[in-house]
C-alpha positions as protocol buffer text, in pm:
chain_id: "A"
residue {
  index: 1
  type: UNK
  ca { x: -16136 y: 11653 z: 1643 }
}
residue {
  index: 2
  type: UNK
  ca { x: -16401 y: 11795 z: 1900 }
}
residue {
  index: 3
  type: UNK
  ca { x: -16559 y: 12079 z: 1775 }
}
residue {
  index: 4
  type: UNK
  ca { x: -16741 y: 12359 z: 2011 }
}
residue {
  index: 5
  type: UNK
  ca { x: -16833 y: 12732 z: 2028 }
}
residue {
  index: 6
  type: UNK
  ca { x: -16852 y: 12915 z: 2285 }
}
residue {
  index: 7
  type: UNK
  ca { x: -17069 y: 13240 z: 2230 }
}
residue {
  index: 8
  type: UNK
  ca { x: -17172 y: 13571 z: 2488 }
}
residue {
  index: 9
  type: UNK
  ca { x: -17448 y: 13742 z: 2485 }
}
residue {
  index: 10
  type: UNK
  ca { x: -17676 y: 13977 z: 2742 }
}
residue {
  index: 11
  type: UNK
  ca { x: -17900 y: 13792 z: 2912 }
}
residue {
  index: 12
  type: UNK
  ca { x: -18232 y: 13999 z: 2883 }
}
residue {
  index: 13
  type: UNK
  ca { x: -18142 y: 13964 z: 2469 }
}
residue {
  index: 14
  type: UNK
  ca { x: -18251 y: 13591 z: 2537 }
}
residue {
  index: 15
  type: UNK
  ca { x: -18460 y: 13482 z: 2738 }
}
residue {
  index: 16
  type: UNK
  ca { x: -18519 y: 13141 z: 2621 }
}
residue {
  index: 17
  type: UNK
  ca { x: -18134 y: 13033 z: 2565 }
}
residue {
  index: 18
  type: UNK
  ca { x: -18091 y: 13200 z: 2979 }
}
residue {
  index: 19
  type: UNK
  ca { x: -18365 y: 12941 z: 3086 }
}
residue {
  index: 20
  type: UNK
  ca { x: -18209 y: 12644 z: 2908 }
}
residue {
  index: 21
  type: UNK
  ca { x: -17844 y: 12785 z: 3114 }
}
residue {
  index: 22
  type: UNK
  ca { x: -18048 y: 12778 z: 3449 }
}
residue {
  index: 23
  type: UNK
  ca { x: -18168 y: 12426 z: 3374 }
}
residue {
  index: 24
  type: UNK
  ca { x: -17805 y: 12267 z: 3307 }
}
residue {
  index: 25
  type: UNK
  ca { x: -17666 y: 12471 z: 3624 }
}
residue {
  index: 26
  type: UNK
  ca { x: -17936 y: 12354 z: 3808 }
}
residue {
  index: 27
  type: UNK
  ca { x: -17875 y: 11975 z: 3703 }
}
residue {
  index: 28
  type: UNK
  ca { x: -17496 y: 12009 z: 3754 }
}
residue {
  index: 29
  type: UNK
  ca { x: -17591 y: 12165 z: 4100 }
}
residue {
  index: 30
  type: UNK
  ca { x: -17848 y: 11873 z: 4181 }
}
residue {
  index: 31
  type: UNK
  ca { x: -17569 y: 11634 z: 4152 }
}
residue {
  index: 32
  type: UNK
  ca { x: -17323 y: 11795 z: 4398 }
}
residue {
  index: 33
  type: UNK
  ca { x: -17604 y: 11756 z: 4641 }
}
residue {
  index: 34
  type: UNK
  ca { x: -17613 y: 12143 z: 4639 }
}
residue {
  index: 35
  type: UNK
  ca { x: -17950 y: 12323 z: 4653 }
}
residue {
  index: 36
  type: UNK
  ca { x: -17907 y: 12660 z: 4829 }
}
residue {
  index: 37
  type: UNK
  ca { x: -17652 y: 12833 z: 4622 }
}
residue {
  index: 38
  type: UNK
  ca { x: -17693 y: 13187 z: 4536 }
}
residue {
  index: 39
  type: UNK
  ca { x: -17613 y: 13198 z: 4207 }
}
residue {
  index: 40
  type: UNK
  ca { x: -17910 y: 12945 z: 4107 }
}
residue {
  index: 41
  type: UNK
  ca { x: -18160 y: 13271 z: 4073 }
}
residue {
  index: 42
  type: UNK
  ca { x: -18369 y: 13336 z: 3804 }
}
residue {
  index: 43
  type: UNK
  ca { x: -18370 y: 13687 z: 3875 }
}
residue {
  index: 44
  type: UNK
  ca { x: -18053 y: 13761 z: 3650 }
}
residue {
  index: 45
  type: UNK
  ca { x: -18193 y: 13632 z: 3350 }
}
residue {
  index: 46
  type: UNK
  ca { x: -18378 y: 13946 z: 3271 }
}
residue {
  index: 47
  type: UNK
  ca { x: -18107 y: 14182 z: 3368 }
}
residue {
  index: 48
  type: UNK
  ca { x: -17971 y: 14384 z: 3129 }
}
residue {
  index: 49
  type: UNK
  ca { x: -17652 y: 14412 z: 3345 }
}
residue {
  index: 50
  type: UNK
  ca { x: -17587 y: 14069 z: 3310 }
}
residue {
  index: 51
  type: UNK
  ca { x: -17380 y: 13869 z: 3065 }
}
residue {
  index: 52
  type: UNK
  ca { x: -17390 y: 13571 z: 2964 }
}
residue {
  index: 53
  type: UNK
  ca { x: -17150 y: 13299 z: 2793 }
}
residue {
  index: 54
  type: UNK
  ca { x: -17269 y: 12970 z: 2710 }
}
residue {
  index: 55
  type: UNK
  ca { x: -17069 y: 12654 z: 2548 }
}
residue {
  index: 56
  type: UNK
  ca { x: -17231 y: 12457 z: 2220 }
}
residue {
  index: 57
  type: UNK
  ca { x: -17145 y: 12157 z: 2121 }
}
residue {
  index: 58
  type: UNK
  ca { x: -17307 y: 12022 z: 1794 }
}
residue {
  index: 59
  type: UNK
  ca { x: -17403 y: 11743 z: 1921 }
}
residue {
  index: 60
  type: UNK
  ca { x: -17477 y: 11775 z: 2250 }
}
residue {
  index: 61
  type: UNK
  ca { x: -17639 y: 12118 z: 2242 }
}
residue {
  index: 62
  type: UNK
  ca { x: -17561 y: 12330 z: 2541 }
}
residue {
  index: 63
  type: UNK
  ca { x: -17296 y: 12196 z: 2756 }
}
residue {
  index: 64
  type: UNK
  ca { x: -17117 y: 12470 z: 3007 }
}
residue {
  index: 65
  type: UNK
  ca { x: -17209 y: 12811 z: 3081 }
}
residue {
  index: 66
  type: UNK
  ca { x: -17045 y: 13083 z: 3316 }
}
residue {
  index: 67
  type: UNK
  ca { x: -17181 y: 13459 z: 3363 }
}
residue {
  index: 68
  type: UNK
  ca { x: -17084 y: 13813 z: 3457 }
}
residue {
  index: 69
  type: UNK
  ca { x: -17310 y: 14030 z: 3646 }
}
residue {
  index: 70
  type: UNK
  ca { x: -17247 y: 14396 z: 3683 }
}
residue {
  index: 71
  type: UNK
  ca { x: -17211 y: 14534 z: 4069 }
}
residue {
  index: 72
  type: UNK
  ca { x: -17402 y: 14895 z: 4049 }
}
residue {
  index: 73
  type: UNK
  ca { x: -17595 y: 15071 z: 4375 }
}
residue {
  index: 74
  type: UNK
  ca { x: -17844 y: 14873 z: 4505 }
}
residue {
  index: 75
  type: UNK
  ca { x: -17770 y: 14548 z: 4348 }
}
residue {
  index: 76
  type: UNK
  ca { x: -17669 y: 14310 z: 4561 }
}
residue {
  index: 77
  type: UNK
  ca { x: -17411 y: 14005 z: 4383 }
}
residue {
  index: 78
  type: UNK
  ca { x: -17397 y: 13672 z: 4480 }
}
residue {
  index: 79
  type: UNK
  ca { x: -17060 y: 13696 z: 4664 }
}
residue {
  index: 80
  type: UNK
  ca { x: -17236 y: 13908 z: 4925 }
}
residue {
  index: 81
  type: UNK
  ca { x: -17519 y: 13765 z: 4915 }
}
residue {
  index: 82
  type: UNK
  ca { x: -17364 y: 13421 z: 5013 }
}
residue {
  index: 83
  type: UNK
  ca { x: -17118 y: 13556 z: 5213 }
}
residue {
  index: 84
  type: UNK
  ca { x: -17266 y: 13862 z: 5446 }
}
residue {
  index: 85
  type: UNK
  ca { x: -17367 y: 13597 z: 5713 }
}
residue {
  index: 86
  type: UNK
  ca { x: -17042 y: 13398 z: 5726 }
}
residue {
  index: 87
  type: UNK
  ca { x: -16812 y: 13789 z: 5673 }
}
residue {
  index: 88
  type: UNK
  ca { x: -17036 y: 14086 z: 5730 }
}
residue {
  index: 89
  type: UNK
  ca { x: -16754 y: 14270 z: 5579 }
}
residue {
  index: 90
  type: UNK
  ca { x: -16777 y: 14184 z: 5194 }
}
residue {
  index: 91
  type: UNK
  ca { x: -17010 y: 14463 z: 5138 }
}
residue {
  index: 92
  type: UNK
  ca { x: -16785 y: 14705 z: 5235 }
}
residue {
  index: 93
  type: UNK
  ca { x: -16477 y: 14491 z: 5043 }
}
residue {
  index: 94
  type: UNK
  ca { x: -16700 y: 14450 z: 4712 }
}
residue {
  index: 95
  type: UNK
  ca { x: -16794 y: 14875 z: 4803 }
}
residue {
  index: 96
  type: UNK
  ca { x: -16443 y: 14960 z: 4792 }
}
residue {
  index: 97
  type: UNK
  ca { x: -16354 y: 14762 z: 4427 }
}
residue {
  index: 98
  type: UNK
  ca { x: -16703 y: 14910 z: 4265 }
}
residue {
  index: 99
  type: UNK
  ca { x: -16516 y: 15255 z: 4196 }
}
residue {
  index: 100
  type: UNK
  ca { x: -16422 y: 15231 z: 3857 }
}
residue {
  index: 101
  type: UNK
  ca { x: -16629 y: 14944 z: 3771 }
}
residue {
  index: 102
  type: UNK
  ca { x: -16650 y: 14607 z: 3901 }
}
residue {
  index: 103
  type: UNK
  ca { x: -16853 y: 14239 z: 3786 }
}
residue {
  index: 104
  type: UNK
  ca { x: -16872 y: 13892 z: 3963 }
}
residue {
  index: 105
  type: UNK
  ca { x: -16782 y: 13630 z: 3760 }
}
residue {
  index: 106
  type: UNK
  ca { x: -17052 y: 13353 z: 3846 }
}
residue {
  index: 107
  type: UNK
  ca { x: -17255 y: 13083 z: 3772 }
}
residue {
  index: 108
  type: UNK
  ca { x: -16989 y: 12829 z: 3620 }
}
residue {
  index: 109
  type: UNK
  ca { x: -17112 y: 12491 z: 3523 }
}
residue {
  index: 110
  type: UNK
  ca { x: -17020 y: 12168 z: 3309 }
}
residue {
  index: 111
  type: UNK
  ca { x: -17245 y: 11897 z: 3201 }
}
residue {
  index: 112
  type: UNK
  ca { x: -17110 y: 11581 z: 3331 }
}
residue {
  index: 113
  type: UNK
  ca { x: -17057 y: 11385 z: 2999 }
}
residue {
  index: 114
  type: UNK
  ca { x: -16782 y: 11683 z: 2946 }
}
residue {
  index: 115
  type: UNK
  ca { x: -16612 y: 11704 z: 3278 }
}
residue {
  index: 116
  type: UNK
  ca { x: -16248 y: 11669 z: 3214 }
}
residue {
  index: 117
  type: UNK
  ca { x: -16227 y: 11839 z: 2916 }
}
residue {
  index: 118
  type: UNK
  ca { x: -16108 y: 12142 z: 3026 }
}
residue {
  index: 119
  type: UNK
  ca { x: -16443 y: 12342 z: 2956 }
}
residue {
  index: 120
  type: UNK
  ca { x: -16361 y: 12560 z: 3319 }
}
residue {
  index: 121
  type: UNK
  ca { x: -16064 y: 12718 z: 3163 }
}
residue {
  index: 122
  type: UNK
  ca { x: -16198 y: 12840 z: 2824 }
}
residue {
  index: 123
  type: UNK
  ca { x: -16516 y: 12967 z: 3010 }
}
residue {
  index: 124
  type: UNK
  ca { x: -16284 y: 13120 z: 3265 }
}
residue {
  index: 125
  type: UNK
  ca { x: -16044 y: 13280 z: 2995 }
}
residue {
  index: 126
  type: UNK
  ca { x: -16362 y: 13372 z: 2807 }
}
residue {
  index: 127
  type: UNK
  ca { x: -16528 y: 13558 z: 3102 }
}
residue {
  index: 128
  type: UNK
  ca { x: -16219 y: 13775 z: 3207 }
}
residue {
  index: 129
  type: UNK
  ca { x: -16133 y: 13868 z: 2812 }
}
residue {
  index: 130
  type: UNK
  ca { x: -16465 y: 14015 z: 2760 }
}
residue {
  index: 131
  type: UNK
  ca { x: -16471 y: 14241 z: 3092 }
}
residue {
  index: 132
  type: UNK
  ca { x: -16333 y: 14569 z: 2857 }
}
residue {
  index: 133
  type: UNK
  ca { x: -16632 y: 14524 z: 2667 }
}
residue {
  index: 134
  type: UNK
  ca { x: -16882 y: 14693 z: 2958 }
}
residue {
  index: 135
  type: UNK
  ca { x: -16628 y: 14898 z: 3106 }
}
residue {
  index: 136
  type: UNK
  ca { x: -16531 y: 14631 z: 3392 }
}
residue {
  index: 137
  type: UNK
  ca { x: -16231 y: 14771 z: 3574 }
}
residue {
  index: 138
  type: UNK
  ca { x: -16217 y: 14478 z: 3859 }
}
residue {
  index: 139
  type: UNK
  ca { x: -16335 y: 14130 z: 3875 }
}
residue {
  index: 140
  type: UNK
  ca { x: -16455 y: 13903 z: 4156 }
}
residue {
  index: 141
  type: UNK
  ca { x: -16575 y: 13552 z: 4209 }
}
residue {
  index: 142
  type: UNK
  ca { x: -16641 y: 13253 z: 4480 }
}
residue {
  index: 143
  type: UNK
  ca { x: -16503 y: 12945 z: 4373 }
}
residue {
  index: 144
  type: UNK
  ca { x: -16520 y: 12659 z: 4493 }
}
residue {
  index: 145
  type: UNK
  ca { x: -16147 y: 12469 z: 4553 }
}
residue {
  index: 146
  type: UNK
  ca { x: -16188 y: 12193 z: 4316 }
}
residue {
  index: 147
  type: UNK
  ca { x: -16216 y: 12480 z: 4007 }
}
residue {
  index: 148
  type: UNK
  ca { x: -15934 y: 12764 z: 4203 }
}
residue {
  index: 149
  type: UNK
  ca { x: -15646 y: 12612 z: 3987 }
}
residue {
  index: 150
  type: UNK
  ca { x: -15885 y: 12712 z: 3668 }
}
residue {
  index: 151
  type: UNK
  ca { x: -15957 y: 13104 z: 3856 }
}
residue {
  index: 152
  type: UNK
  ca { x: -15550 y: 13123 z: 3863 }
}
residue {
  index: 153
  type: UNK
  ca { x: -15464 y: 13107 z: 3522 }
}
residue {
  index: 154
  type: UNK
  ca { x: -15730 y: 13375 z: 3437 }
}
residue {
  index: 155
  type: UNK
  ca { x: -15572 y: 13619 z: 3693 }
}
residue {
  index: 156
  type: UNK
  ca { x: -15793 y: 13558 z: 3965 }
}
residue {
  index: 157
  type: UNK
  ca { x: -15591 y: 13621 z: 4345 }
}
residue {
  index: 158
  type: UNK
  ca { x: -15743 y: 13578 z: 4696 }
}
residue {
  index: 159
  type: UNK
  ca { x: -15943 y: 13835 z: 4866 }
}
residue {
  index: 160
  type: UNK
  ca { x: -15743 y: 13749 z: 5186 }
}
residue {
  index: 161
  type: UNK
  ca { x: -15969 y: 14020 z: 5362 }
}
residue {
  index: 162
  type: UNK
  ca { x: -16216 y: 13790 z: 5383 }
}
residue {
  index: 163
  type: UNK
  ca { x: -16260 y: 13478 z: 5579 }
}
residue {
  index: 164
  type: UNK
  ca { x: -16011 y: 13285 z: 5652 }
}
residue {
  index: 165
  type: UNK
  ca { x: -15741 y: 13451 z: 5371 }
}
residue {
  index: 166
  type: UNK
  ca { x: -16078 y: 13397 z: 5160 }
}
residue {
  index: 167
  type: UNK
  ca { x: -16152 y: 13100 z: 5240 }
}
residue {
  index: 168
  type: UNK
  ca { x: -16486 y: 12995 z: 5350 }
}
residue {
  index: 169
  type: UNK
  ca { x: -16670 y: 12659 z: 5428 }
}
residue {
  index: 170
  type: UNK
  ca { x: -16949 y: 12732 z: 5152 }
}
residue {
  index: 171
  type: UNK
  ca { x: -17225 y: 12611 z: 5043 }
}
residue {
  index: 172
  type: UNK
  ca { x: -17194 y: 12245 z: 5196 }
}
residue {
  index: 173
  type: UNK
  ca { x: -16960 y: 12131 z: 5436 }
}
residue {
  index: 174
  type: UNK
  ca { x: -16785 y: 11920 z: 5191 }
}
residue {
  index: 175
  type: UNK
  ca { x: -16667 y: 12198 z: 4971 }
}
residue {
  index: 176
  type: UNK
  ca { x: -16435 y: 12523 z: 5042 }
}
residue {
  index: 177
  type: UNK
  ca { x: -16495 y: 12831 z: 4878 }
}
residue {
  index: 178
  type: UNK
  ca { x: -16264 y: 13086 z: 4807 }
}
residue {
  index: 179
  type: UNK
  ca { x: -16325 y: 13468 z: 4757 }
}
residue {
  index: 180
  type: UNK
  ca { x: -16139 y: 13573 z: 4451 }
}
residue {
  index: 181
  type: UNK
  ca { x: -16050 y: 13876 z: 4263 }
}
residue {
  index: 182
  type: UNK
  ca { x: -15854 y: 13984 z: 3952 }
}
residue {
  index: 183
  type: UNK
  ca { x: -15798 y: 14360 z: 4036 }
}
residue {
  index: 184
  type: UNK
  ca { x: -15701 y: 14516 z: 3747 }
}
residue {
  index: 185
  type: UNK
  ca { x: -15888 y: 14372 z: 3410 }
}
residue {
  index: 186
  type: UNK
  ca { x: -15660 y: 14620 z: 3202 }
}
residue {
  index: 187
  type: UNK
  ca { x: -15315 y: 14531 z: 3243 }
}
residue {
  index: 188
  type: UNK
  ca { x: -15371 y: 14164 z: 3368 }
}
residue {
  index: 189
  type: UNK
  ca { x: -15079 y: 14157 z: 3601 }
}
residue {
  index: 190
  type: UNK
  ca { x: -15214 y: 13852 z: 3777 }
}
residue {
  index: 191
  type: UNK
  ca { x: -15269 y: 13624 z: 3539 }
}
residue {
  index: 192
  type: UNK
  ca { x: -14915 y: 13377 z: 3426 }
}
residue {
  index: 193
  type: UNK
  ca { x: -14819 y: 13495 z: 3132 }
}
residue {
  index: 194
  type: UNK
  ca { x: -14904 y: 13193 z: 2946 }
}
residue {
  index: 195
  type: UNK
  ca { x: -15260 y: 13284 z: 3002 }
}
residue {
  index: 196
  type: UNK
  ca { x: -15187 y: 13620 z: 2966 }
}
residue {
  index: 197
  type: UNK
  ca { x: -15149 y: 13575 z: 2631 }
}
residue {
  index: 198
  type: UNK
  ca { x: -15463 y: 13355 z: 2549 }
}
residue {
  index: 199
  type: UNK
  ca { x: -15667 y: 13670 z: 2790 }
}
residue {
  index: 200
  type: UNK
  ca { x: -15499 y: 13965 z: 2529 }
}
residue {
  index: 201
  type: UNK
  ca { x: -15597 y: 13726 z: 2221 }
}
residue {
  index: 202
  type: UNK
  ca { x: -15945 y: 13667 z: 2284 }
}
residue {
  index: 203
  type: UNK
  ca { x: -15942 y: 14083 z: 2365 }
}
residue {
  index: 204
  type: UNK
  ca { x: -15806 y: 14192 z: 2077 }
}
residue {
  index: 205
  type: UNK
  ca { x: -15976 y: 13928 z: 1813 }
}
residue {
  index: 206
  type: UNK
  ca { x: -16318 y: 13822 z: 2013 }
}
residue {
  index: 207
  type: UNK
  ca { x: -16459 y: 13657 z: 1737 }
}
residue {
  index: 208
  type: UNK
  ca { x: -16188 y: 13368 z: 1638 }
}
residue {
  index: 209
  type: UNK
  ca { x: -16150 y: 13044 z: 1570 }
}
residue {
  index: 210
  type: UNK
  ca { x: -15846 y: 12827 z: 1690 }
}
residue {
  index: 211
  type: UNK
  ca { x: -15758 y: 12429 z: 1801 }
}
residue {
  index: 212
  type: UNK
  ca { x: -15695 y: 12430 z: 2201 }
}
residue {
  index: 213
  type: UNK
  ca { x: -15521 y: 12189 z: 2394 }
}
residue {
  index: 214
  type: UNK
  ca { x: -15605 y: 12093 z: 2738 }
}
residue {
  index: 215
  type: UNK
  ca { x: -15550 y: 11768 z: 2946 }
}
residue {
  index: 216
  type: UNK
  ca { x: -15388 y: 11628 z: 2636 }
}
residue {
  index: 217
  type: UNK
  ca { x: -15683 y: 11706 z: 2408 }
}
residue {
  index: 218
  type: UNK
  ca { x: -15700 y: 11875 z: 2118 }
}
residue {
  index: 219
  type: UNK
  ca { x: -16024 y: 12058 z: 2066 }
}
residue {
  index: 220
  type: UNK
  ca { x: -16164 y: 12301 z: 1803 }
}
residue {
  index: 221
  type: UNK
  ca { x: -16311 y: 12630 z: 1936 }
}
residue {
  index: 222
  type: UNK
  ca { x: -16512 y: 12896 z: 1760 }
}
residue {
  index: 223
  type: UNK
  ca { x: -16515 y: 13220 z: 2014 }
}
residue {
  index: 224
  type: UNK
  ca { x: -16813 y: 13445 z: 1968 }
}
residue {
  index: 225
  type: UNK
  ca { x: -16728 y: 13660 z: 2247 }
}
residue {
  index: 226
  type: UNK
  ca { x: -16829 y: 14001 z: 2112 }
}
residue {
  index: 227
  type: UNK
  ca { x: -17093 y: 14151 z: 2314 }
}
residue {
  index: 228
  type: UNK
  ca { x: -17381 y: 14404 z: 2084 }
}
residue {
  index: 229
  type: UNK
  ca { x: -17296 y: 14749 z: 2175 }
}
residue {
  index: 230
  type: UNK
  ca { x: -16978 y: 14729 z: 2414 }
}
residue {
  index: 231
  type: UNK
  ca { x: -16833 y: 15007 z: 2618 }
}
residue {
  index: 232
  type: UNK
  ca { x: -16553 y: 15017 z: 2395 }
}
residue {
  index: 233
  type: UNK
  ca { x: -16498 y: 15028 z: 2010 }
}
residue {
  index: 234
  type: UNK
  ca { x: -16410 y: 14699 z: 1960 }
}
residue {
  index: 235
  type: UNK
  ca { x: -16276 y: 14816 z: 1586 }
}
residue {
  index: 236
  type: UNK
  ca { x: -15965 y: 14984 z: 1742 }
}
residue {
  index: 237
  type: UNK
  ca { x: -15890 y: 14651 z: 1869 }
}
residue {
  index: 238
  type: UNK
  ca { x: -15905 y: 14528 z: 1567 }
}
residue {
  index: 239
  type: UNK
  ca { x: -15659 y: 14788 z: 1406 }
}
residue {
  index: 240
  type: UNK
  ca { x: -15416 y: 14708 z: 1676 }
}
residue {
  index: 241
  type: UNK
  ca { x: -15413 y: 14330 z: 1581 }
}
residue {
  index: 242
  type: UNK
  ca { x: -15391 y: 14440 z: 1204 }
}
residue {
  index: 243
  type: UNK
  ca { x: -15098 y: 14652 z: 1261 }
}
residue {
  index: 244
  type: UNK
  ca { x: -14915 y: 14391 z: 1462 }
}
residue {
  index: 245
  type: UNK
  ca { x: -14983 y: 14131 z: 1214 }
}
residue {
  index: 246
  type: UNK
  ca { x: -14837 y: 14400 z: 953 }
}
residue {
  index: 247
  type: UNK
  ca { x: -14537 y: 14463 z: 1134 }
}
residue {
  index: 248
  type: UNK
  ca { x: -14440 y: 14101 z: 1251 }
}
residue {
  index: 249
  type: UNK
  ca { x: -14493 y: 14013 z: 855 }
}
């Protein structure tokens, strides 16, 4: 059985494993024919409002990442960035979800020799669980259609304010984009419950290992999604898992 680990980490805490990230985004973007996204920017690699998770496989090294980057005054996220010429309005959209906290989820990729193997979902799963960890109220994203079914399951829902219902032609005329947001990171309400469940799991029990099965494939995966010094005591989580176990004994 495939084995693989998929770890988080701020980015500014490592610099070196950030650069390797950028080079396998870059690659995966190369092959798309795709060279004027917004997310390819080195500029959030030394951010300490940016997270980071990566996916290892032992043999292949570093093969998938996604990120988080924290919206605060002045910083401007990729959404807008991408999409302020297309809907001047998504400042005043991604403005009015900032109040009690609010990341982009960004910067998804997959090597090629592991396309198909579900990789998308865990790292989408993955990003969402950890969003309690900085104090993330709200999450938003641009996806692009062929990885939307992947933003569902993680509670991801349309920013139909935007666009066309959130839809935009974006980055290449070949590919629509779509404007995403899960709005409340706490209670989850938009994710199907199936995933629901997988979301609370990785919450309450970040660092875990346990098989998965996607497309028919079993796979091994070791989560190291604890961040160093969250916004929340991850040790009460960690109570509230022991005293469920206790009780469903």
């Amino acid at each position: 059985m495939e084995q693989i680990t998929i770890r988080a980490f701020r980015a500014n805490d490592e610099p070196n494993t950030c650069a390797e990230f950028m080079r396998g985004h870059g690659n995966v973007l190369r092959d798309f024919g795709i060279t004027n996204v917004t997310t390819n920017n080195p500029l959030w690699c030394s951010d300490p409002d940016t997270y980071v998770i990566v996916v290892l496989s032992k043999d292949h090294g570093m093969v998938g990442g996604i990120r988080l980057e924290v919206g605060r005054p002045g910083r401007i996220l990729p959404m807008e960035e991408a999409l302020r010429k297309l809907d001047p309005s998504v400042e005043r959209v991604l403005e009015g979800l900032s109040g009690n906290g609010m990341a982009e989820v960004c910067g998804l990729w997959v090597a090629k020799e592991f396309i198909g193997r579900g990789l998308p979902q865990l790292l989408a799963l993955s990003a969402v669980s950890i969003a309690n960890q900085f104090g993330m109220e709200s999450l938003v994203c641009l996806v692009a259609h062929y990885t939307l079914r992947q933003a569902v399951k993680a509670g991801f829902v349309p920013l139909d304010s935007l666009g066309d219902k959130g839809t935009f032609t974006y980055p290449i005329p070949s590919i629509k984009a779509i404007a995403m947001v899960v709005p409340d990171t706490i209670s989850l309400y938009t994710s199907p419950k199936e995933h629901r469940e997988a979301l609370v799991s990785l919450r309450l029990r970040p660092l875990q290992e346990r098989t998965e099965t996607i497309g028919g494939r079993q796979c091994r995966v070791r989560y190291l999604l604890q961040l160093p010094e969250p916004a929340v005591h991850m040790s009460l989580y960690g109570r509230i898992h022991g005293d469920r176990m206790a009780r469903s004994a």
